[in-house]
TIRO-2110 file (N, C-alpha, C; in Angstrom, 1 decimal):
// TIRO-2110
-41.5, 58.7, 79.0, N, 1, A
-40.9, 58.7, 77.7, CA, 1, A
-41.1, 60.1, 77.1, C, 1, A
-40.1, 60.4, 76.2, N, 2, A
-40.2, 62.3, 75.8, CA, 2, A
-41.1, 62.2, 74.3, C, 2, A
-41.6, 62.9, 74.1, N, 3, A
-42.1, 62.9, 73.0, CA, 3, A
-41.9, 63.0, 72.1, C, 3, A
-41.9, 63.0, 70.9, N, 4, A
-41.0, 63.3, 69.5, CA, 4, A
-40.9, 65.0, 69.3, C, 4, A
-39.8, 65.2, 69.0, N, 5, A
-40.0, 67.0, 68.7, CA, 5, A
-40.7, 66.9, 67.2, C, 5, A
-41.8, 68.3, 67.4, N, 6, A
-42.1, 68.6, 65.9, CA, 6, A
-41.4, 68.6, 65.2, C, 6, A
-42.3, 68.6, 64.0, N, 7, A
-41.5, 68.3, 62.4, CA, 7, A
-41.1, 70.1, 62.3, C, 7, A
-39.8, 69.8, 61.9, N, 8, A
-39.4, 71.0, 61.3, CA, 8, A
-38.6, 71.4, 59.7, C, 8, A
-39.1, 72.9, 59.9, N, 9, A
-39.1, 73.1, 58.1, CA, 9, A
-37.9, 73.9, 58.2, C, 9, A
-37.0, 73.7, 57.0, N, 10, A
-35.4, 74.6, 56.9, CA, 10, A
-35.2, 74.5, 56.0, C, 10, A
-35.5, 75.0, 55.1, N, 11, A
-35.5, 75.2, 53.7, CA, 11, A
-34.7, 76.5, 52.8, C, 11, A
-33.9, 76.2, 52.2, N, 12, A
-33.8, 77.7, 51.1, CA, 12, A
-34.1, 77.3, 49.4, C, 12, A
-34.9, 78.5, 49.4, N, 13, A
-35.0, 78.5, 47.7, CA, 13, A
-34.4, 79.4, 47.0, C, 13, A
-33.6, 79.3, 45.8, N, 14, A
-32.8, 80.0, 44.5, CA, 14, A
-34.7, 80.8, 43.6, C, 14, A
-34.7, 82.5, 43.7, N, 15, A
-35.5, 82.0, 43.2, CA, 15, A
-35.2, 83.5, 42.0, C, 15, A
-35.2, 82.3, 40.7, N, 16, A
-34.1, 83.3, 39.9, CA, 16, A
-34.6, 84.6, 39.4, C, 16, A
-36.3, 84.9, 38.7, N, 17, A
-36.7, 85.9, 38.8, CA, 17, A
-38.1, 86.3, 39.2, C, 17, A
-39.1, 87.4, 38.9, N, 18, A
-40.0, 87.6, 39.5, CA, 18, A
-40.8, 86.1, 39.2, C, 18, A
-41.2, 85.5, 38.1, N, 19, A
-41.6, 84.8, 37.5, CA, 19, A
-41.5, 83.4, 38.7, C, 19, A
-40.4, 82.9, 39.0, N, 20, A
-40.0, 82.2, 40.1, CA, 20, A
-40.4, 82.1, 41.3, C, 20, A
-40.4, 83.8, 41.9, N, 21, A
-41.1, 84.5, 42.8, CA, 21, A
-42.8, 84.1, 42.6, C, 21, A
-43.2, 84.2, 41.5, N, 22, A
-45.0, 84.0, 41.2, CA, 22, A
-45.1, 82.7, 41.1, C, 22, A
-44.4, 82.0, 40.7, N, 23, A
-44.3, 79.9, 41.4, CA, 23, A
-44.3, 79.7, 42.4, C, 23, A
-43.2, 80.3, 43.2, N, 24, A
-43.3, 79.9, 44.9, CA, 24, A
-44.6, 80.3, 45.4, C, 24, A
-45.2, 81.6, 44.8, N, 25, A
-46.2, 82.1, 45.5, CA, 25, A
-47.8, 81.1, 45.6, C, 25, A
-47.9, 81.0, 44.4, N, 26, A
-48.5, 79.8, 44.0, CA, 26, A
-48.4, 78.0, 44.9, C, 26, A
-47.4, 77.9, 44.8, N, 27, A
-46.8, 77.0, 45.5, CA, 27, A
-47.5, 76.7, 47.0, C, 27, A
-47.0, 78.2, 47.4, N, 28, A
-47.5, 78.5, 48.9, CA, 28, A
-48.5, 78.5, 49.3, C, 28, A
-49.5, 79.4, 48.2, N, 29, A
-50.9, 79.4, 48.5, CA, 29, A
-51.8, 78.1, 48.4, C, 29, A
-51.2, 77.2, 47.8, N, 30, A
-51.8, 75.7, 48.1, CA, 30, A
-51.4, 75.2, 49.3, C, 30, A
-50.6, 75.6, 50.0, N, 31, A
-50.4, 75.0, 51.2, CA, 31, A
-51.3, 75.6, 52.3, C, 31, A
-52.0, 76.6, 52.3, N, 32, A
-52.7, 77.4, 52.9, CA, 32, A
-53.5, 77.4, 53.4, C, 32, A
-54.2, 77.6, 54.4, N, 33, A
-55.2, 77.8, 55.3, CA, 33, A
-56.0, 78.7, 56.1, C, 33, A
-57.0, 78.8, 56.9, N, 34, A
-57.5, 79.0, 58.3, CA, 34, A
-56.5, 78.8, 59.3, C, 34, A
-55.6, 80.0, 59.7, N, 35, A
-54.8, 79.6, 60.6, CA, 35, A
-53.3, 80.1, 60.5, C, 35, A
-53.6, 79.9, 59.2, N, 36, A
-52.2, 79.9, 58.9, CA, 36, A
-51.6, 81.5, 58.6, C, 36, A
-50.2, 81.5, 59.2, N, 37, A
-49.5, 82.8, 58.8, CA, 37, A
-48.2, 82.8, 58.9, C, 37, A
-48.0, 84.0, 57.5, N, 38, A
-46.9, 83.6, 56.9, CA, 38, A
-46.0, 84.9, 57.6, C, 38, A
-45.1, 84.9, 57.7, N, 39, A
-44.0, 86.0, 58.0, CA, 39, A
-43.1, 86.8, 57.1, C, 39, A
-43.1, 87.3, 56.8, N, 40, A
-41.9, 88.0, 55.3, CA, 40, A
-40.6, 88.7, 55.8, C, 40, A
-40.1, 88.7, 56.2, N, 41, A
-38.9, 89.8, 56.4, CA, 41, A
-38.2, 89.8, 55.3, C, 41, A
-37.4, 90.7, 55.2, N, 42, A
-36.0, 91.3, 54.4, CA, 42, A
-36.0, 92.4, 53.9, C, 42, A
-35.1, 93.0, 53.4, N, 43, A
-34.7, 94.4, 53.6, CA, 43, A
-35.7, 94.9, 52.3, C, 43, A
-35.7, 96.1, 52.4, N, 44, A
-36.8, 96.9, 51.4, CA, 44, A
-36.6, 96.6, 50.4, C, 44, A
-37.1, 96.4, 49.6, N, 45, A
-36.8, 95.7, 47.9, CA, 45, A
-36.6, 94.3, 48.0, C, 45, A
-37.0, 93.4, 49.3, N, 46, A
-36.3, 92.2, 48.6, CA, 46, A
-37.4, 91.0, 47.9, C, 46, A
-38.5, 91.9, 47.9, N, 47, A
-39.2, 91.0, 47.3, CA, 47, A
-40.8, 90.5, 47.8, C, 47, A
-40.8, 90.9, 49.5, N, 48, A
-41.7, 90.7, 50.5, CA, 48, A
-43.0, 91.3, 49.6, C, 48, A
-43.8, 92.1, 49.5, N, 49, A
-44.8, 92.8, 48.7, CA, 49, A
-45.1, 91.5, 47.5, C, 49, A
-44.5, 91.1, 46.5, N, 50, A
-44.2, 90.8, 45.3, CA, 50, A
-44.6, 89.0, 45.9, C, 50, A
-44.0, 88.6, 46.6, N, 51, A
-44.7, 87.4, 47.2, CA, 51, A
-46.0, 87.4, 47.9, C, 51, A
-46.1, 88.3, 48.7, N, 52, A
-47.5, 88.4, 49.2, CA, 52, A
-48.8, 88.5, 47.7, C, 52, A
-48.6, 89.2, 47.1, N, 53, A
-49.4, 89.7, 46.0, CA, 53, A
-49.6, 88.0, 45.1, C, 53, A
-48.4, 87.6, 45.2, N, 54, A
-48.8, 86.4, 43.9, CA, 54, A
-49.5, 85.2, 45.3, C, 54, A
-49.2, 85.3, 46.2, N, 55, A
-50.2, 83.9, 47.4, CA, 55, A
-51.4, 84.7, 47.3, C, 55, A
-51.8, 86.2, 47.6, N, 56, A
-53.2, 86.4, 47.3, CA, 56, A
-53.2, 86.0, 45.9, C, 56, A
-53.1, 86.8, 44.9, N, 57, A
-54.2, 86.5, 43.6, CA, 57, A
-54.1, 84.9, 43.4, C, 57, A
-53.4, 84.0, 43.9, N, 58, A
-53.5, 82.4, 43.7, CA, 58, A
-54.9, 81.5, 44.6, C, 58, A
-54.9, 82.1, 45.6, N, 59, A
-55.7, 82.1, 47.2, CA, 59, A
-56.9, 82.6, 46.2, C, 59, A
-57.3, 83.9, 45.7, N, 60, A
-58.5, 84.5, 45.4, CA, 60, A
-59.2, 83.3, 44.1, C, 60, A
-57.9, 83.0, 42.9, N, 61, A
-58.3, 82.5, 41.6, CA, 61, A
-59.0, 80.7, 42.5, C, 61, A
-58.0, 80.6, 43.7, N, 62, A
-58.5, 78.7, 43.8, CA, 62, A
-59.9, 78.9, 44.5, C, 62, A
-60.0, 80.3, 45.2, N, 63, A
-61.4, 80.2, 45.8, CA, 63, A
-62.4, 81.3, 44.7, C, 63, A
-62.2, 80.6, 43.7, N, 64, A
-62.8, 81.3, 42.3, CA, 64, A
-63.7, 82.7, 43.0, C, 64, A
-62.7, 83.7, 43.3, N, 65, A
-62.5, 85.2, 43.5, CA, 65, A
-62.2, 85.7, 42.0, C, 65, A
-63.1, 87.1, 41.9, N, 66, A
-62.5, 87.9, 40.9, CA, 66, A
-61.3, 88.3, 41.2, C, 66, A
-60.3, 88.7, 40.2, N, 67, A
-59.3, 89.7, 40.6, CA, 67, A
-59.5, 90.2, 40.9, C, 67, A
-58.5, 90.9, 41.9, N, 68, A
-58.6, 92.2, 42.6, CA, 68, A
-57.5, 93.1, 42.7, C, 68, A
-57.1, 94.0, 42.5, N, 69, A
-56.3, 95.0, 42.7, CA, 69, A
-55.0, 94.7, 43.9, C, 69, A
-54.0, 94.5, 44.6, N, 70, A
-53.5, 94.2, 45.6, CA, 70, A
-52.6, 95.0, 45.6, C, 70, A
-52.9, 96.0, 46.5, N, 71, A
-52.0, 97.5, 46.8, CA, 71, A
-50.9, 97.1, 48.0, C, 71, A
-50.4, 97.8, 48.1, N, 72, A
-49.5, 97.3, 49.0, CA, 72, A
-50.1, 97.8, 50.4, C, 72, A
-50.2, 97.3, 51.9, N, 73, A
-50.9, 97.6, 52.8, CA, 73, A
-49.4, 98.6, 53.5, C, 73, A
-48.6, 99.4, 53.0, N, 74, A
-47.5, 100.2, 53.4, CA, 74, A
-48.5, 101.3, 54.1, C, 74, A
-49.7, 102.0, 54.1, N, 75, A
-50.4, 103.3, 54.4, CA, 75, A
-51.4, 102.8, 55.2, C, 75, A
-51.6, 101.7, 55.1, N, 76, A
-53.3, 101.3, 55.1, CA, 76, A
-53.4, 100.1, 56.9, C, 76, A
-52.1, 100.1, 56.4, N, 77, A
-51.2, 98.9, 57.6, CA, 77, A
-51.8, 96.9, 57.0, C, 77, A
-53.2, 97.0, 57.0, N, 78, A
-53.9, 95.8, 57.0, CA, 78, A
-55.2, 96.1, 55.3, C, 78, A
-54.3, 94.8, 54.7, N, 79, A
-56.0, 94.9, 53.9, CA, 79, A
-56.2, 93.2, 53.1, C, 79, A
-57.4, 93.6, 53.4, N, 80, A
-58.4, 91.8, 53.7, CA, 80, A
-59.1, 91.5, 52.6, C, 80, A
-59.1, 90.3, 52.4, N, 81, A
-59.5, 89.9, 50.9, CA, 81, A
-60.6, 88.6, 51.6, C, 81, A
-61.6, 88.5, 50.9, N, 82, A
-62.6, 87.7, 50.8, CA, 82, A
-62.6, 86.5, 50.6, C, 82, A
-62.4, 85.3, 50.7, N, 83, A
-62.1, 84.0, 50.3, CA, 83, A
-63.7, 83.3, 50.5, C, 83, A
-64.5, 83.8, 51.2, N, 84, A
-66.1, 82.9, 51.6, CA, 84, A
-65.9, 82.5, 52.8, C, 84, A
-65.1, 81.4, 53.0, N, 85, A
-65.4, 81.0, 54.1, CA, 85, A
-64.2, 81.5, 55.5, C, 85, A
-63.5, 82.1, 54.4, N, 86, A
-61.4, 82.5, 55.7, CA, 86, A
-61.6, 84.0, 54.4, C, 86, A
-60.6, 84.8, 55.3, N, 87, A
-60.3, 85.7, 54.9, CA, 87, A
-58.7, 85.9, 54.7, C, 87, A
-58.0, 86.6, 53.6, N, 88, A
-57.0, 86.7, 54.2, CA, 88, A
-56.5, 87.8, 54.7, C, 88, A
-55.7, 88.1, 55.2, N, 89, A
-55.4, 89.5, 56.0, CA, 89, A
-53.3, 89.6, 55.5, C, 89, A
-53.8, 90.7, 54.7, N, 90, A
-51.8, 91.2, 54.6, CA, 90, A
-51.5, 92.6, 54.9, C, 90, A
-50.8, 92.6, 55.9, N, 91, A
-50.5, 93.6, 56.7, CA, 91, A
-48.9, 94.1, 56.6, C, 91, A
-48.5, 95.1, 56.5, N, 92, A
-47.3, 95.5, 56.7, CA, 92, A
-47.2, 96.4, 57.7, C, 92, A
-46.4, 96.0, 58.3, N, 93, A
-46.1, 96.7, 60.4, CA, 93, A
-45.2, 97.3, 59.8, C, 93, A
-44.1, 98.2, 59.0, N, 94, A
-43.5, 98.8, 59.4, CA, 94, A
-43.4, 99.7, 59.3, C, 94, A
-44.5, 100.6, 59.6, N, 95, A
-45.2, 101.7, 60.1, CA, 95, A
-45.8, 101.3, 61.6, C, 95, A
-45.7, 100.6, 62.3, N, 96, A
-46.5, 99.9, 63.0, CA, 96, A
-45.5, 100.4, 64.5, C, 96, A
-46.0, 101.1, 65.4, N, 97, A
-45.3, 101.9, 66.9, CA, 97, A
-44.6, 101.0, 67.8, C, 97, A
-45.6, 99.7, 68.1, N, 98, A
-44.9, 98.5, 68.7, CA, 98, A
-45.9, 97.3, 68.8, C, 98, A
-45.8, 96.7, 69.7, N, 99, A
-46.2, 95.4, 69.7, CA, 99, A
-48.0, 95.3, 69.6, C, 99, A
-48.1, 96.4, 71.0, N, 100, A
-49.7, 96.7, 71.4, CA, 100, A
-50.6, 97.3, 70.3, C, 100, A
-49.6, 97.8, 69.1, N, 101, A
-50.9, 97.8, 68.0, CA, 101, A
-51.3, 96.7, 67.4, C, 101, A
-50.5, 96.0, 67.6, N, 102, A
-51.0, 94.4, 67.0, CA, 102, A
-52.8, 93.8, 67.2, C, 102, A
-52.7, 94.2, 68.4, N, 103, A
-54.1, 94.2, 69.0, CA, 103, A
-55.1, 95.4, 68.6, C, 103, A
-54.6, 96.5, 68.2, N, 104, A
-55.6, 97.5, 68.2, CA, 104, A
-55.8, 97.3, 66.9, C, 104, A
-55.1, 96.8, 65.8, N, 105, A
-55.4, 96.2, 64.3, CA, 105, A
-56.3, 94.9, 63.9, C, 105, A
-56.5, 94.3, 65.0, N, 106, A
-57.2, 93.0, 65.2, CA, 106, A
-56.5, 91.9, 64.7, C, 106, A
-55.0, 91.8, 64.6, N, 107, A
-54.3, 90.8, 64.1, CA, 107, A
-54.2, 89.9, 64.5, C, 107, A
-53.8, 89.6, 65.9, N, 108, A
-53.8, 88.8, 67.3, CA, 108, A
-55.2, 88.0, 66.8, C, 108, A
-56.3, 88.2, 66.4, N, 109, A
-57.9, 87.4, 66.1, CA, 109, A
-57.8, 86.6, 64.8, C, 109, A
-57.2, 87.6, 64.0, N, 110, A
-57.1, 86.8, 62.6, CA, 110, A
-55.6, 86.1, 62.4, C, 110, A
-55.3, 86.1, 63.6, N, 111, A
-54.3, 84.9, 64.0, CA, 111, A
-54.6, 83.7, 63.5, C, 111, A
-56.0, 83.3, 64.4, N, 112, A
-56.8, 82.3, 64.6, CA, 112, A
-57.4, 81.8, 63.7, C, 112, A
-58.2, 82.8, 62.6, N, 113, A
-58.8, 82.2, 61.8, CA, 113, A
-58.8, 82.9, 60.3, C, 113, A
-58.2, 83.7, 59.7, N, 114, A
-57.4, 83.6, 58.5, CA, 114, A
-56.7, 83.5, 58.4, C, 114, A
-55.8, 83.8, 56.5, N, 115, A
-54.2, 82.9, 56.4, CA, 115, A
-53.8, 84.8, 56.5, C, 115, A
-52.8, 84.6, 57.3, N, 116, A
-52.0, 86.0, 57.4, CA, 116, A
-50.5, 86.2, 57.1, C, 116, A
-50.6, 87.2, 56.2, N, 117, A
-49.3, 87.6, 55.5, CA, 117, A
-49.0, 88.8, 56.3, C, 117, A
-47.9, 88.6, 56.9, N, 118, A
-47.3, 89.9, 57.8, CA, 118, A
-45.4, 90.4, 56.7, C, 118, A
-45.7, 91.1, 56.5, N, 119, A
-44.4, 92.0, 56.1, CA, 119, A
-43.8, 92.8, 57.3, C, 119, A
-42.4, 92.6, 57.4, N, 120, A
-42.3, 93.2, 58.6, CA, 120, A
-42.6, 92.8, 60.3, C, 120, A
-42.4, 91.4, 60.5, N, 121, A
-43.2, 91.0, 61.2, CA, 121, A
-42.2, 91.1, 62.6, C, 121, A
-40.4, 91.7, 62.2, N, 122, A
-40.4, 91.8, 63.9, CA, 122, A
-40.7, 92.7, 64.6, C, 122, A
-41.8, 93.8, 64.1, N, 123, A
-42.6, 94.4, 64.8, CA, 123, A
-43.6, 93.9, 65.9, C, 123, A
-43.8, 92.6, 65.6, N, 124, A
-45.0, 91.4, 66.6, CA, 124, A
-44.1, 91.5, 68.3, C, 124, A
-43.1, 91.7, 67.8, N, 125, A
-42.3, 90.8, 69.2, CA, 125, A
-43.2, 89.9, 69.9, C, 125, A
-43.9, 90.0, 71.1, N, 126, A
-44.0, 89.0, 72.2, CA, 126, A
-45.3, 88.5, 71.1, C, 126, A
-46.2, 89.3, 70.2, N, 127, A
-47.4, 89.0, 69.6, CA, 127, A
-47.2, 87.7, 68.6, C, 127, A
-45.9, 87.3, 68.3, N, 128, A
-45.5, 86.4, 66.6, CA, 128, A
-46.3, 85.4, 67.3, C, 128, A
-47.1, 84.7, 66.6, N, 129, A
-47.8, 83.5, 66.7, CA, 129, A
-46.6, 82.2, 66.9, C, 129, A
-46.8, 81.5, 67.5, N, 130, A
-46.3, 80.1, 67.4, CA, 130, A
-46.7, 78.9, 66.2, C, 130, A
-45.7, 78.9, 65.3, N, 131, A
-46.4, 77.5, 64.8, CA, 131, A
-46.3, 78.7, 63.4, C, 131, A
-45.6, 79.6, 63.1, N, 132, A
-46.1, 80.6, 61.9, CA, 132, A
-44.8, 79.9, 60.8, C, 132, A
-45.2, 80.1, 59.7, N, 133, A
-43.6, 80.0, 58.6, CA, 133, A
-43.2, 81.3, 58.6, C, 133, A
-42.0, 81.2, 58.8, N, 134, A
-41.4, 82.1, 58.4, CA, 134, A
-40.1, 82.3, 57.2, C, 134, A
-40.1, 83.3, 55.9, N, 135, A
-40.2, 83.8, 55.4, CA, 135, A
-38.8, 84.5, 55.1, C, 135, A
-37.8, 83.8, 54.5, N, 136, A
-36.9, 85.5, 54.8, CA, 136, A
-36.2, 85.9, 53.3, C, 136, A
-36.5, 86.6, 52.5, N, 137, A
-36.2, 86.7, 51.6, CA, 137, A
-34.4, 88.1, 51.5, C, 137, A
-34.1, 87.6, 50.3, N, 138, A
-32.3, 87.9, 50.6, CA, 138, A
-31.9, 87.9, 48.7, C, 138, A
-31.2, 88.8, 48.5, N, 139, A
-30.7, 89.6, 47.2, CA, 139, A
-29.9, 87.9, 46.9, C, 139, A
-29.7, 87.0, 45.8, N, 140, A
-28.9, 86.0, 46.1, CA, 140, A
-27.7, 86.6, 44.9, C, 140, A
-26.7, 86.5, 45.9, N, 141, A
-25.1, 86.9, 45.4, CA, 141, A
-24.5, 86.1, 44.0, C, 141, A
-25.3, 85.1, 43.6, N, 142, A
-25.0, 84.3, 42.6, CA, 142, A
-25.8, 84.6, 41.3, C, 142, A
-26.7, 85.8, 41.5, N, 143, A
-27.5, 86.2, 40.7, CA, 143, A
-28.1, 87.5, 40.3, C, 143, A
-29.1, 87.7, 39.8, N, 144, A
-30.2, 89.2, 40.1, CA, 144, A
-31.4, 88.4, 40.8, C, 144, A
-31.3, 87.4, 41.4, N, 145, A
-32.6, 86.5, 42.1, CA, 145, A
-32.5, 86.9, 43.2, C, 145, A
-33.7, 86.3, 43.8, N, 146, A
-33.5, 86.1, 45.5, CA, 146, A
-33.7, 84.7, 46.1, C, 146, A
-33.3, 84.8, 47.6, N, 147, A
-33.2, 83.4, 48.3, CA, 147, A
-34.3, 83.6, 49.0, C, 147, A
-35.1, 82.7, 49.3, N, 148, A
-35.8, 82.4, 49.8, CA, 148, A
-35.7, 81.8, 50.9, C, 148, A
-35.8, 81.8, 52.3, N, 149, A
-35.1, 81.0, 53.5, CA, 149, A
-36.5, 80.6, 54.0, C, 149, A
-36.8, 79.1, 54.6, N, 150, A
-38.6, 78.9, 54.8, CA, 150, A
-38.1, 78.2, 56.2, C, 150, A
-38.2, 78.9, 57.6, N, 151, A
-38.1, 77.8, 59.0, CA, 151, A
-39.6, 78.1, 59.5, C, 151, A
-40.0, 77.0, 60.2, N, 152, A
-41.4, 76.7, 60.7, CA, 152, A
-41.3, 75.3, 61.5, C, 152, A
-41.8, 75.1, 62.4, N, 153, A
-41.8, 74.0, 63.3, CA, 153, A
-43.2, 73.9, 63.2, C, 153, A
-43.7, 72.7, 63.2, N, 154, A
-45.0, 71.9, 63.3, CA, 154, A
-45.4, 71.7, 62.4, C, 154, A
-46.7, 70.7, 62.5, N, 155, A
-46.9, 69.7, 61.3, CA, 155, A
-47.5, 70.2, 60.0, C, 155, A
-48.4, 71.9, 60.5, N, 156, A
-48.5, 71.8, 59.3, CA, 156, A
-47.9, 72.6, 58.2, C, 156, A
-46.9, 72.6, 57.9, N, 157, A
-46.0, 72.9, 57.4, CA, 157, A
-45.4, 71.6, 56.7, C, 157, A
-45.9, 70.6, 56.9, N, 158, A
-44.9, 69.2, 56.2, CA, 158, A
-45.9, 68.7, 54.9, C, 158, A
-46.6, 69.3, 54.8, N, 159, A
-47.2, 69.0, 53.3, CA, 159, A
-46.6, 70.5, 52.2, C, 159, A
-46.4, 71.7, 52.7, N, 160, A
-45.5, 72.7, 51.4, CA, 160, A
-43.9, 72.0, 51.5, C, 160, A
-43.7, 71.5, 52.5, N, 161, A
-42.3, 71.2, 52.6, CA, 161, A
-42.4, 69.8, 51.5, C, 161, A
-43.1, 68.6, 51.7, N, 162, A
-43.2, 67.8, 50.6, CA, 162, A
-43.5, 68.3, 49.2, C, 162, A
-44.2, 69.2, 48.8, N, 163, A
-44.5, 69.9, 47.4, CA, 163, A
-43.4, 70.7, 46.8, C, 163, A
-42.6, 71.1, 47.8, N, 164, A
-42.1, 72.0, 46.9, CA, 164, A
-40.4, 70.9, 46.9, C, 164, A
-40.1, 70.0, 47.8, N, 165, A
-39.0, 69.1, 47.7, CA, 165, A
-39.5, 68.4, 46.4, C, 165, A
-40.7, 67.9, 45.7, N, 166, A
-41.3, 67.2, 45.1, CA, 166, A
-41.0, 67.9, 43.7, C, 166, A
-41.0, 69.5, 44.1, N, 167, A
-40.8, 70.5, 42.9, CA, 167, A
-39.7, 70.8, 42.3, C, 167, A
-38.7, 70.2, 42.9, N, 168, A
-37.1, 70.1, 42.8, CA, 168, A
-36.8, 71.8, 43.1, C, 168, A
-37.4, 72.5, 44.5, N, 169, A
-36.8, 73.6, 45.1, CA, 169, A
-36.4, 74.1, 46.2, C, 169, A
-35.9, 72.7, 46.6, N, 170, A
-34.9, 73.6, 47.5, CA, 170, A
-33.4, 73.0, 46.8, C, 170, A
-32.7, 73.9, 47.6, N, 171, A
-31.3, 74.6, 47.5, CA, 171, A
-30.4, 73.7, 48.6, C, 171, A
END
């Protein structure tokens, strides 16, 4: 007998402005974990940085963290925030040579056991984790907003996908 295929996530979100952008982010960072990593693509300005920023400061406030400053990791490649017991790690690869630095950054580790925000992530090629959300944000033509596009296979991904259907956002 075949087994059931994983649950899968295919979602788009309308998301009309920054403010919408700092909801989803929120949103997301409750769905969050040890483990868990997110992917961001889309073209420069589309918003990638600006979601990252509102999942940390939401992630820091629920694991009652002071604010903290959240620069963009464009120079720095990787920069890691304290949660106590998980860290998170947001990295932007696209400065990044190819795949084998993935490993010389120690991302491939904190694969496993922080929540990882990758900007830029088809720099990973063979490195992309299995089981990651992915992320694709897009200028939406019906607005000054962006789309939000969320695909992810496996389970745990089916509790943001119930919250935010719950939230009346998807598209």
């Amino acid at each position: 007998m075949q087994s059931p295929a994983p649950p899968r996530l295919d979602l788009s979100l309308a998301l009309a402005d920054p403010e919408a952008t700092e909801a989803f982010g929120t949103a997301l960072a409750g769905a969050l974990g040890p483990g868990c990593v997110v992917l961001l693509s889309g073209p420069i300005g589309a918003g990638k940085s600006h979601l990252a920023r509102a999942v940390i400061r939401s992630l820091l406030a629920a694991h009652d963290r002071p604010p903290e400053d959240i620069p963009s990791p464009t120079y720095t490649l990787v920069q890691t925030y304290d949660l106590g017991e998980t860290e998170v790690w947001h990295a932007d690869l696209y400065r990044l040579g190819g795949p084998d630095d993935v490993f010389e950054l120690g991302l491939d580790a904190a694969f496993e056991t922080a929540i990882c925000l990758v900007e830029w992530p088809d720099r990973l090629g063979e490195a992309t984790p299995p089981g990651a959300l992915e992320i694709a944000l897009s200028a939406d033509p019906a607005s000054d907003g962006r789309i939000a596009k969320l695909t992810a296979t496996g389970p745990r991904w089916t509790a943001l996908a119930r919250r935010l259907a719950d939230a009346g956002a998807s598209r």
